[in-house]
C-alpha positions in Angstrom: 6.5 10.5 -23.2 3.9 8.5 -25.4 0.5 10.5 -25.2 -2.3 7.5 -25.6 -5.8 7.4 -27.3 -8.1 5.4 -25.4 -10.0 3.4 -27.6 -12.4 0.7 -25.5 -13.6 -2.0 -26.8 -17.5 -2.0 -26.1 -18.6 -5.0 -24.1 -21.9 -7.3 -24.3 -25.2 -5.5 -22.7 -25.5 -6.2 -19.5 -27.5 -4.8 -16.3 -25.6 -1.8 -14.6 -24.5 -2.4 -11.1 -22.5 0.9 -9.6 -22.1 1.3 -6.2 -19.6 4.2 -4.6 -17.7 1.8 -2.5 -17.8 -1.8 -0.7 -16.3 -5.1 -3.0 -18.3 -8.1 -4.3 -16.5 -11.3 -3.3 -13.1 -12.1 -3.8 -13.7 -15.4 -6.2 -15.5 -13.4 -9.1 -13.9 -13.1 -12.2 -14.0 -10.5 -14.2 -13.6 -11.9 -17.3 -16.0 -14.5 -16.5 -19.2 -12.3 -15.6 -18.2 -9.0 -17.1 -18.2 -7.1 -14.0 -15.0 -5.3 -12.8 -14.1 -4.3 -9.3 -11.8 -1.1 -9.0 -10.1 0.1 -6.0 -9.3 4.1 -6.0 -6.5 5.1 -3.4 -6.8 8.7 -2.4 -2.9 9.6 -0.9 -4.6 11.5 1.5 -7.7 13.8 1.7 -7.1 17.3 -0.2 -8.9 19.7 -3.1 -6.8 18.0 -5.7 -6.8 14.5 -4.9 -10.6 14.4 -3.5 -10.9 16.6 -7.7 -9.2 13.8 -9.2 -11.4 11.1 -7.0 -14.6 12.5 -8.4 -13.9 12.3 -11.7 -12.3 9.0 -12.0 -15.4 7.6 -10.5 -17.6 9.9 -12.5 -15.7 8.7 -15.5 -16.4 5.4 -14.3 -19.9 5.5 -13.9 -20.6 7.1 -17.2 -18.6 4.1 -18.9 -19.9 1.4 -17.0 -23.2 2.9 -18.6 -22.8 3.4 -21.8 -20.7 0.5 -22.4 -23.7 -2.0 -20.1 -20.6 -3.1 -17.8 -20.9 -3.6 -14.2 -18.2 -1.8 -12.1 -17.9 -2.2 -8.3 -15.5 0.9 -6.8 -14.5 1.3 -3.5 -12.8 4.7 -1.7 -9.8 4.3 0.4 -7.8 7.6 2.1 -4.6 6.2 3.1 -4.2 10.1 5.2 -0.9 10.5 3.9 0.7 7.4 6.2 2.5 4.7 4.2 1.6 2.3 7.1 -1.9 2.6 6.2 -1.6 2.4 2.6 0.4 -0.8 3.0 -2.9 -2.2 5.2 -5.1 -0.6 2.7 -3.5 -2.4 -0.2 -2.9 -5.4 1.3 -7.1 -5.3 2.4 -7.4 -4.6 -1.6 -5.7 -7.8 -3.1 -7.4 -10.2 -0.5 -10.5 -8.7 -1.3 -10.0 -9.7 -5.3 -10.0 -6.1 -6.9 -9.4 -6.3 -10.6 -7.5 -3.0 -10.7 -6.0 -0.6 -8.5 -6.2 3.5 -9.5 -3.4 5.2 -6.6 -3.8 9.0 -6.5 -0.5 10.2 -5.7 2.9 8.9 -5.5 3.2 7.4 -1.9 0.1 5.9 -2.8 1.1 4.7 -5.8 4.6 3.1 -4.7 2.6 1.7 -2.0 0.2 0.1 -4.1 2.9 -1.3 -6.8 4.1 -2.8 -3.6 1.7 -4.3 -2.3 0.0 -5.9 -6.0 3.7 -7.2 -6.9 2.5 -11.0 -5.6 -0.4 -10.5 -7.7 0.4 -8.9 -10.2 -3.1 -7.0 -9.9 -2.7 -4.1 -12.4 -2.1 -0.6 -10.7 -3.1 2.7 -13.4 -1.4 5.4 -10.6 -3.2 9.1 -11.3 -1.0 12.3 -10.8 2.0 10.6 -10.2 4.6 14.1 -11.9 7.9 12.1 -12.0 7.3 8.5 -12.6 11.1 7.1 -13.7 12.1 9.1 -10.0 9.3 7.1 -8.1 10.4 3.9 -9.7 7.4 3.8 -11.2 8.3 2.7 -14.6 9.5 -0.8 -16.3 6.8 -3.1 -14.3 5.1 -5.1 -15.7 1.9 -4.6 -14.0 1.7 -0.7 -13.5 1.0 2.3 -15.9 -0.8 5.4 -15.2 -1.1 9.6 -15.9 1.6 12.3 -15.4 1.5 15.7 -14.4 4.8 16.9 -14.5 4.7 20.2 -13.8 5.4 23.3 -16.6 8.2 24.6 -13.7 9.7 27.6 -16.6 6.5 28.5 -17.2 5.7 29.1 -13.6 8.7 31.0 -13.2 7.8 33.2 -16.2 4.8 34.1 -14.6 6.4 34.9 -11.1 8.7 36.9 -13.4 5.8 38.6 -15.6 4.0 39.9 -11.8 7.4 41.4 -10.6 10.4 41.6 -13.1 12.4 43.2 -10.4 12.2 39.8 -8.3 15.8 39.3 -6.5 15.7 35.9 -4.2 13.3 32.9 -4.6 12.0 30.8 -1.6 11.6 27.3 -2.4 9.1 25.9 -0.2 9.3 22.2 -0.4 9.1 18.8 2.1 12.1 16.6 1.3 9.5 13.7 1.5 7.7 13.9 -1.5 9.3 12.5 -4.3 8.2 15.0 -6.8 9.2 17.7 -5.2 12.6 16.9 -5.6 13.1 17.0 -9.9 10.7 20.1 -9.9 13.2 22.1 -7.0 16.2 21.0 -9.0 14.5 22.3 -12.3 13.9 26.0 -10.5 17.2 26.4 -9.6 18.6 25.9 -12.8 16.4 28.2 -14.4 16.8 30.7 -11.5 21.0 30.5 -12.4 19.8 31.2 -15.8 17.8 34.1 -14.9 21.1 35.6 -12.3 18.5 35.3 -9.3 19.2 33.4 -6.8 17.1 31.6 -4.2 16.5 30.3 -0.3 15.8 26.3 0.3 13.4 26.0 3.0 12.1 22.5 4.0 9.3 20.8 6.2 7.7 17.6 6.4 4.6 18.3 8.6 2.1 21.3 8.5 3.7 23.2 11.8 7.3 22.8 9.7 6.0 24.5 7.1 4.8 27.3 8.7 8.1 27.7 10.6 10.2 27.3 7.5 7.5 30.2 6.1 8.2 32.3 9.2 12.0 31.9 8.7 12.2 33.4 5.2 9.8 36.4 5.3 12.0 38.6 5.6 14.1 37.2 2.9 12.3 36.3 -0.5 10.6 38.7 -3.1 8.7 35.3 -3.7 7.6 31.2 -3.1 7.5 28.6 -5.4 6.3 25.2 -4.4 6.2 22.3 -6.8 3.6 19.7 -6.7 3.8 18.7 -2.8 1.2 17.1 -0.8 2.9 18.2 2.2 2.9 22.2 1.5 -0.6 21.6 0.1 -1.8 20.5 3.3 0.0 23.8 5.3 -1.7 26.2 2.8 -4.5 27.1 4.2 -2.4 28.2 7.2 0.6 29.4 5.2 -1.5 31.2 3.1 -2.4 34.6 5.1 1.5 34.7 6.9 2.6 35.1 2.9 -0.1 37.8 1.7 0.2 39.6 5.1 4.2 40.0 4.2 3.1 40.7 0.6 4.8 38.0 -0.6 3.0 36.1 -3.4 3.2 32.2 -3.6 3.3 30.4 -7.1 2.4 26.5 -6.2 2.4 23.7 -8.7 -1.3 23.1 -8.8 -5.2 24.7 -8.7 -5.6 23.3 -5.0 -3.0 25.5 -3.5 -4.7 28.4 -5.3 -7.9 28.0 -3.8 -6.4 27.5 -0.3 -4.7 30.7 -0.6 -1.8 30.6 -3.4 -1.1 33.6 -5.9 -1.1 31.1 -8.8 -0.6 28.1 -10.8 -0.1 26.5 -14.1 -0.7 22.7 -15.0 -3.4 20.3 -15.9 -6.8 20.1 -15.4 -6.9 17.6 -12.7 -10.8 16.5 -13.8 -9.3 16.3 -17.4 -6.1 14.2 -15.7 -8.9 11.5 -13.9 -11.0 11.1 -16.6 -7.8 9.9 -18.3 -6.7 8.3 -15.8 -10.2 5.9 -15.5 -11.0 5.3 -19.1 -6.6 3.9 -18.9 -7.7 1.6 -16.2 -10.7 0.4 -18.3 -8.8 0.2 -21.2 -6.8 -2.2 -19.1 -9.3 -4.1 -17.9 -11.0 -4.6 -20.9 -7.9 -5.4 -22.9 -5.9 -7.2 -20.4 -2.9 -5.9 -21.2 -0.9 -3.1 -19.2 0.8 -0.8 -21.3 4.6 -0.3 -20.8 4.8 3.5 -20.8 2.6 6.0 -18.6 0.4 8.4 -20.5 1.7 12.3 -20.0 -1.2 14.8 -19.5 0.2 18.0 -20.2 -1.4 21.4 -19.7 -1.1 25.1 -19.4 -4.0 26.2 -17.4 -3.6 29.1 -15.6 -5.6 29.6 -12.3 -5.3 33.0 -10.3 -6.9 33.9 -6.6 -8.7 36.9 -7.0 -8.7 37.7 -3.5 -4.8 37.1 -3.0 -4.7 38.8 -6.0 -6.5 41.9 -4.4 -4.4 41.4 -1.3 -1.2 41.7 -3.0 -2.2 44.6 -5.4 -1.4 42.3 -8.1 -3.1 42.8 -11.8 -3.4 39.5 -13.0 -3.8 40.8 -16.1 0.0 40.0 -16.7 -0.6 36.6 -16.9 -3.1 36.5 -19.7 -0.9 35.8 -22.1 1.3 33.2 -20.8 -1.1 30.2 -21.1 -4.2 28.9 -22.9 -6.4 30.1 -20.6 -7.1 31.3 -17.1 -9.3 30.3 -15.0 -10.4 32.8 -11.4 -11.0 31.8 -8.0 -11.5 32.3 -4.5 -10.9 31.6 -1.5 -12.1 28.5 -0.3 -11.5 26.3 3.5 -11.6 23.2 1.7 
């Protein structure tokens, strides 16, 4: 896909007015006092969507000041329920937002949804498979990808243990990323003459059953991109090192809840993009017609898995750009 340069156009002086959340009223018009009212949608509450939170609104504040604009954000969590995100958006367009910035794909669909009466533009973050969402060809909504590197990945399950035999994909057959990524790992899994073991959940205790049911059966785990497994890690975690079974997940907040590893984006690099899009949109008017793909190679290890697993992560040194360590954390 297109990769963008934001260029924004820099706006008349004016007094800065930032506040972390709350709306000023609905009848204000952005183009009429300069002052834009932004709506960010958090999926749910996790390490990579809370990371992406932070620096869209960071992004935002240090825009709104160098540029003298006034931006009014508020903070929703829609806790992973599409219920409430309907509420949530609906709450959003009553209350006059200029622009909505969904974090995640549920929230996103949710939120294109929801603004379609409107027409209030939507700039999704983090959304990995946008044409699969039905995310593309509106009018109103653009936004940054993530698709995940899912070969590269697998080289680097490959690079720790050559000798692997079968593959469990860990996956919930609700997200709709997970779904391109899983069909992507098999295919390069045929290639490679290894084969693999579906196993599916769609709440945290389904998860760790479906981990329980294959420990006796996989060399290894790969799990795409998936808010649901994300969730489970922190409990999934410990069963898969205890069984010395390494996990490869599809992004840096699996790792520190526990993962072996992960290769992608970084997801402050990925909201920074994704706010200075939505200004550009604001500013402009006009939503683009393609999404913006933020690619990356970033490798991020666990040390303490690592040590867990007798792993040298050494072997994966050479694989991507760069690699970042970490540890451990509950959050």
């Amino acid at each position: 896909m297109m990769k963008k340069t934001l260029a924004l156009a820099l706006a008349l002086g004016m007094p800065l007015a930032l506040t972390a959340c709350g709306s000023a009223d609905s009848g204000e018009s952005a183009e009429a006092d300069g002052a834009y009212k932004v709506a960010v949608v958090r999926q749910l509450d996790h390490a990579s969507m809370n990371e992406i939170r932070d620096a869209i609104t960071a992004e935002l504040d240090a825009k709104a000041a160098e540029l003298g604009i006034a931006i009014t954000y508020g903070d929703f969590n829609g806790n992973n329920d599409p219920s409430t995100l309907s509420q949530i958006g609906a709450q959003i367009v009553a209350d006059g937002y200029d622009a909505i910035i969904p974090i995640g794909t549920t929230a996103a669909q949710q939120m294109a949804a929801t603004a379609q009466a409107t027409e209030t533009p939507v700039i999704y973050g983090t959304v990995s498979y946008p044409e699969t969402a039905g995310l593309t060809g509106i009018s109103y909504v653009t936004g940054t990808s993530d698709a995940l590197n899912v070969e590269l990945l697998l080289d680097m399950m490959l690079a720790q243990n050559p000798e692997v035999e079968t593959v469990g994909l860990l996956y919930s057959t609700s997200e709709v990323n997970s779904a391109p990524a899983i069909e992507t790992a098999k295919a390069y899994l045929d290639s490679k003459g290894i084969s693999y073991l579906d196993k599916t959940g769609n709440t945290t205790d389904e998860i760790v059953a479906a981990v329980n049911s294959m420990l006796d059966q996989v060399d290894a785990v790969f799990t795409p991109t998936d808010n649901v497994v994300m969730n489970a890690e922190l409990a999934i975690a410990p069963i898969l090192t205890e069984a010395g079974i390494p996990h490869y997940a599809g992004a840096d907040s699996f790792v520190r809840n526990g993962a072996l590893a992960t290769c992608g984006v970084n997801y402050t690099d990925l909201g920074t993009q994704t706010a200075d899009l939505a200004l550009e949109v604001l500013q402009s008017g006009q939503v683009p017609t393609d999404f913006v793909t933020v690619s990356g190679d970033i490798i991020t290890v666990n040390l303490d898995t690592a040590a867990a697993l007798g792993v040298d992560t050494g072997v994966f040194s050479s694989l991507g750009s760069s690699m970042v360590e970490v540890h451990t954390t509950q959050e």
